[in-house]
C-alpha positions in Angstrom: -30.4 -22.5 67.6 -29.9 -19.5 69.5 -26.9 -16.9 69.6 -23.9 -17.8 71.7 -21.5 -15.7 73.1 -18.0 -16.6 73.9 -14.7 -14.8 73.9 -11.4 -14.7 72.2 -9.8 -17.3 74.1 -13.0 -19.8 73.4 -12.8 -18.9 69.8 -9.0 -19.9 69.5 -9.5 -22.9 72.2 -12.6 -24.7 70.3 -11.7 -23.2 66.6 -12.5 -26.4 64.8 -15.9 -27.4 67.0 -16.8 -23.5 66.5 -16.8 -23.5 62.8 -18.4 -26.8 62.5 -21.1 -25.5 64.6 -21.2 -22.4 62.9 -21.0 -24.4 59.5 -24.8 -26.1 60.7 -26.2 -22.8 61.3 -25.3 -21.7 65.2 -24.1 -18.1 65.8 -21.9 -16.9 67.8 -21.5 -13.3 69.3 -17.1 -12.7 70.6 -17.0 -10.4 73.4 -14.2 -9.0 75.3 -14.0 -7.5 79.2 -18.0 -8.0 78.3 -18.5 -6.5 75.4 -19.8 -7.4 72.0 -17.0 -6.9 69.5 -17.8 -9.3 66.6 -20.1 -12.0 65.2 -19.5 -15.7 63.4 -22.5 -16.5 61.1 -23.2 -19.1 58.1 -22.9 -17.5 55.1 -25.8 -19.1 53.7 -28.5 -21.4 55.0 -29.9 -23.7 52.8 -33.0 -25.3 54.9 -34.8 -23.6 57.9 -37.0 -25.6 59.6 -41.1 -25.4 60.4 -40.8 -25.0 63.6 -38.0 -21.9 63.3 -40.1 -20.5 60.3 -42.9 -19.9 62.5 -40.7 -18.7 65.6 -38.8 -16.0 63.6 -42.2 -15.2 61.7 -44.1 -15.3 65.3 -42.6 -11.6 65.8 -42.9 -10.2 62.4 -45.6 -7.0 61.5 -48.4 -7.6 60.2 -49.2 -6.4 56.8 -51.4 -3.3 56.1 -52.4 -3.8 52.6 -54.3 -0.8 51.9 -51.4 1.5 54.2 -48.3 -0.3 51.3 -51.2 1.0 48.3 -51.3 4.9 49.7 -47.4 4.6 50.1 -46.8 3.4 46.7 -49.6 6.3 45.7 -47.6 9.2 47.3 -44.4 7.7 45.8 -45.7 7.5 42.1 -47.2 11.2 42.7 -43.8 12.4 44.2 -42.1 11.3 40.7 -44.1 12.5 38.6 -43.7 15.9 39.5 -40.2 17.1 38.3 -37.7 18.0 41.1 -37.8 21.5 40.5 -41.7 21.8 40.9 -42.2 21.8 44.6 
């Protein structure tokens, strides 16, 4: 499901097959005179499929594991130093 846009007059024209959509997950971006001005999203989602899993995933970083370690290093050395030491 992908992101819809659709403006105030589709909103209050289709209200009731807008929030049953939106209720199984589709989103919708409002836009007036072509801008975007507001968003209807679920609240919560309770399943995501496979297939979107691995879209939305598809586009995510990779992890560094040994650039997270020398952050959290430099953080736990930046503590233990008092505030008024540097």
């Amino acid at each position: 499901m992908g992101n819809l846009e659709m403006t105030p007059r589709d909103v209050r024209s289709r209200s009731r097959e807008i929030m049953d959509e939106v209720e199984h997950g589709q989103t919708f971006t409002v836009t007036r005179d072509g801008h975007q001005i507001g968003e209807l999203i679920p609240l919560r989602r309770r399943f995501v499929s496979r297939q979107e899993f691995a879209a939305m995933s598809r586009n995510s970083p990779t992890s560094d594991l040994d650039a997270c370690r020398a952050d959290q290093v430099v953080a736990a050395d930046h503590e233990e130093s008092g505030a008024y030491e540097r």
